[in-house]
N, C-alpha and C positions, 0 to 999 in steps of 0.2 A: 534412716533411708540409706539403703546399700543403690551403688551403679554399676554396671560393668558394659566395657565397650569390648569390640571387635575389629581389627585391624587386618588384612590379609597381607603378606608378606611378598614382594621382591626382592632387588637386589638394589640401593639400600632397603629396608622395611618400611615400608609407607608408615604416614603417622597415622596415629586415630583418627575415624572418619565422626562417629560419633556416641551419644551416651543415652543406653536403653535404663531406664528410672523404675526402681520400684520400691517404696517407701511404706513403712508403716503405716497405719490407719490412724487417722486423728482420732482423737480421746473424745468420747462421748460420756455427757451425763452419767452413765450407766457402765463406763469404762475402767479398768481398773487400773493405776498411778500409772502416767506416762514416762517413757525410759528413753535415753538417749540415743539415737541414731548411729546403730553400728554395724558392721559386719564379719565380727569375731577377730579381726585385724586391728581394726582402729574404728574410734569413735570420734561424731563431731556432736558440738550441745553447746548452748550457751553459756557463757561463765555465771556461777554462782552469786546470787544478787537476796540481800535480806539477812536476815538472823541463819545461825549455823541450823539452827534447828526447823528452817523452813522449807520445804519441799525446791528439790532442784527441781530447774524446767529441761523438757526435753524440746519443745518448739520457741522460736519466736514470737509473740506476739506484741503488736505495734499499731499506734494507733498514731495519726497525725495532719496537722492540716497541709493543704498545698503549698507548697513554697519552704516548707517545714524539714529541717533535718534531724534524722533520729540520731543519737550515737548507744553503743553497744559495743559486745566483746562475746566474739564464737572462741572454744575450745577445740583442740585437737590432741586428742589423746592415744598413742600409740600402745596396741594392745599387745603388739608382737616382740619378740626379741631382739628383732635386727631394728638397726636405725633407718628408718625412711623419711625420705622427702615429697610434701606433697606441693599441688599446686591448691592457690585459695582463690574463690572464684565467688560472685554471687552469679544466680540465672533464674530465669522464669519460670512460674509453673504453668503445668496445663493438664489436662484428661487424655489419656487415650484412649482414641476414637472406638476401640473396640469392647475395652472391659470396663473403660471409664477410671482404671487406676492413675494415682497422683503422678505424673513424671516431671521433670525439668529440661531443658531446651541443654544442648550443649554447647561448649564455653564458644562454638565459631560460629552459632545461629545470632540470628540478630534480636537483642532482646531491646522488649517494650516495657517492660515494668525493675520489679528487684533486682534484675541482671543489669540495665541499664543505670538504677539511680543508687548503686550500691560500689563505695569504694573502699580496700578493706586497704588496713594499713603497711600491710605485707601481705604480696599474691607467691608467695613461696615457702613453705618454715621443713626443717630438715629436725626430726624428733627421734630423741634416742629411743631405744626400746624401754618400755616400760614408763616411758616420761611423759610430758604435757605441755602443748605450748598454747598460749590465749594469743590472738593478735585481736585489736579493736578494727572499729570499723565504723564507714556513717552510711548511713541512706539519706540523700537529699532527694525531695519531694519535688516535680518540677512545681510550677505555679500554674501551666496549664492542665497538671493530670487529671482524671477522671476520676470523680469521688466511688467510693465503694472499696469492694475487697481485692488486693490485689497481691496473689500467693505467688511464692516463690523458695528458694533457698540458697543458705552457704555450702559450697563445695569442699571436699576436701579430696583431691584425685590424685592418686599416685604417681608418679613420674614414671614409675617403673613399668615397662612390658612385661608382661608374666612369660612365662613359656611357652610359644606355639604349639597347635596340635599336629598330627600330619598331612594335616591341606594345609600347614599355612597360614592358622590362628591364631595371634598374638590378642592377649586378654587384658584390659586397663580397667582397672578396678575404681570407684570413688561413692565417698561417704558424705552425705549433707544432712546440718538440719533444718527445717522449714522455718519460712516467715513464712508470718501472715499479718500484713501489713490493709489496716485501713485507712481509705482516707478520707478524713472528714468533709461533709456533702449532701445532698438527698442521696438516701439509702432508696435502689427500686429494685425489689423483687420481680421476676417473670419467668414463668417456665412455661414449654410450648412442647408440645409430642407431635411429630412429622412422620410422616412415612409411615404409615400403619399397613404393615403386607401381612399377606398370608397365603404358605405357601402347601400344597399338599402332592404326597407322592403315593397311587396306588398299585398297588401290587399285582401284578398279573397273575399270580396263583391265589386262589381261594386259602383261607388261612395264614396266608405269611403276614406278616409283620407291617402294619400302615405306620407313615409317618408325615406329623403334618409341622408347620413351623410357624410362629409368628412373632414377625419382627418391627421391629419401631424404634424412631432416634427421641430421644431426650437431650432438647433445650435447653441452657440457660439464658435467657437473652435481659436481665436484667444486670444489676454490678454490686450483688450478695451472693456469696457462697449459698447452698441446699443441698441439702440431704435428703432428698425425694423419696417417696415411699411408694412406689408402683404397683397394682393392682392386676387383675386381669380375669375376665369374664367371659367364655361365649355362650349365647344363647342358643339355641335350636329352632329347627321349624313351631314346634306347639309352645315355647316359649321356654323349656325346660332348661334347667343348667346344663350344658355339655363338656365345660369346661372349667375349672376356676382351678389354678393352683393356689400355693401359699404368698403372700405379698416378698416384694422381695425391695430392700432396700439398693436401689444402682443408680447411682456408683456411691459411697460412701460421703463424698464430697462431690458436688456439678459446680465445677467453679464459674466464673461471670464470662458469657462468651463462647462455654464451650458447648461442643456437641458430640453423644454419644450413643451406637447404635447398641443396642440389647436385642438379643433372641431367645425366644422360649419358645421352647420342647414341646409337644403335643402327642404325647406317644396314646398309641390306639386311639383315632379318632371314634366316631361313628362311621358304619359301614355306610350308612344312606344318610345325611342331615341335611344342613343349610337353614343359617340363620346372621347372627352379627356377632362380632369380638368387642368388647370396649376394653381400651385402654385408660385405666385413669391412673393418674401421679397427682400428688399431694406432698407438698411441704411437711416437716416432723412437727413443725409450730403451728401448721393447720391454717396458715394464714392463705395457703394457693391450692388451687386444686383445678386442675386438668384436664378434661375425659377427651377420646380420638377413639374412633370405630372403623371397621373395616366388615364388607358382608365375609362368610365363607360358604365353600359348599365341600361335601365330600362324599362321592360317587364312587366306590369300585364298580369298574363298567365291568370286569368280569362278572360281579354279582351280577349284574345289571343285565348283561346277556344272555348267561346261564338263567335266570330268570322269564326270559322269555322264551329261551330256546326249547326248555322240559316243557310248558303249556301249548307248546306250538308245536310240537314234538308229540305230546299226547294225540292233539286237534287230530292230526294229520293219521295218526292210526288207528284211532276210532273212524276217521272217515273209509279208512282202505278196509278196515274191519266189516262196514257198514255196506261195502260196494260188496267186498266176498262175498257176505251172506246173503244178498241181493240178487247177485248172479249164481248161487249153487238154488235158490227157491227160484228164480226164472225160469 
């Protein structure tokens, strides 16, 4: 997982306000070996645990009861020349609301989970170019937390301002890599699809280009992570398919708690339809499934004008055609 923040400059330079997260994708089944969290600069990863000849981890993974403390040891591994200093931090994960990718809260948001029960042995280490430093670390578990999944990660953020642009852009870079910490409990799966819209734009010239949109949040209201596998259907008036793309798996991860909106495309609707959309999600392990609908209709009123206007347009000159000849035989 790489971060980079954005600070805009006066006179002294403001500090970072905060840290936009975007992380590799958890390793699936069908995934090939997971790598440790870098950004061509520096890397952060767990320390090496097991036989030499055993697969290094690239995420955390933790399991524990409440009241329970884990200990562990993150890595920071400087990939660059120069010696730098970073800060070490743990923090919270969460989805963002739009694409539904993995982010973490920054180190002055107020954290509820990893960020809060996580204290590393050193929040500072200064690594020569080319070197390594491990610092240990514990997660104490409260006794009242809430059993299930609860994602997060270790930081490792540069002290340094990069170079502003010319508005005024000073860049702070940082590298983490995930926990994913459970805690022992009733495990409850729930996912829930809200807001099923659909929206349609027609064209006032015959032949241009229609475009229609349907949009819907995805749920997790249970405290397991899901990898949701969303579907999507509309029907037509006589019942035909109108619409069906490819399933699309969003967001790769719904962690417990969050919520995230998706849009799908509808290019070239039907000129004249109306029927229903269903939306359905489904768990990867098949255990939840979902469905939400919404009717639609899609009317170009140009068609729809010009449609009446040439039949009524005819009417009208057959009739004056019918009076001429009427009055030239009178």
């Amino acid at each position: 997982m790489s971060t980079r923040s954005t600070s805009r400059r006066s006179a002294p330079l403001l500090a970072v306000l905060g840290l936009l997260a975007v992380f590799t994708a958890l390793p699936t089944l069908h995934a090939p070996p997971a790598q440790a969290a870098d950004n061509g600069r520096w890397s952060v990863f767990p320390v090496h645990q097991g036989a030499s000849n055993t697969p290094p981890r690239a995420y955390f993974r933790m399991s524990a009861d409440r009241g329970a403390t884990v200990r562990d040891k993150v890595t920071v591994k400087n990939l660059d020349a120069r010696t730098t200093t970073f800060q070490l931090y743990g923090t919270d994960g969460y989805n963002t609301p739009r694409d539904g990718g993995f982010a973490v809260r920054d180190k002055a948001e107020r954290m509820t989970g990893i960020g809060a029960w996580t204290r590393l042995d050193r929040t500072e280490v200064t690594v020569p170019g080319g070197g390594e430093v491990t610092v240990p670390f514990t997660l104490t578990v409260p006794k009242d937390a809430e059993p299930g999944d609860h994602p997060g990660a270790i930081v490792a953020l540069d002290t340094h301002l990069g170079r502003a642009d010319g508005n005024g852009v000073a860049v702070q870079q940082a590298v983490g890599a995930r926990v994913y910490l459970k805690v022992n409990g009733a495990r409850v799966q729930g996912l829930r699809i809200d807001d099923v819209r659909f929206r349609y734009t027609a064209p006032l010239v015959p032949g241009a280009q229609r475009a229609a949109t349907i949009s819907y949040a995805l749920v997790n209201s249970g405290n397991v992570m899901l990898s949701p596998q969303v579907t999507l259907r509309a029907k037509g008036v006589f019942g035909h398919t109108a619409f069906e793309p490819p399933g699309r798996r969003l967001p790769a991860e719904l962690l417990p708690g969050q919520r995230v909106e998706v849009t799908q495309k509808w290019v070239e609707p039907p000129l004249v339809d109306w029927g229903n959309v269903e939306v359905t999600a489904s768990d990867t392990a098949g255990d939840l499934v979902e469905s939400a609908e919404v009717g639609y209709a899609t009317v170009n009123w140009t068609v729809v004008v010009l449609a009446g206007v040439v039949p009524a347009g005819v009417v009208v000159w057959l009739v004056l055609r019918h009076r001429r000849a009427a009055g030239r035989t009178g």
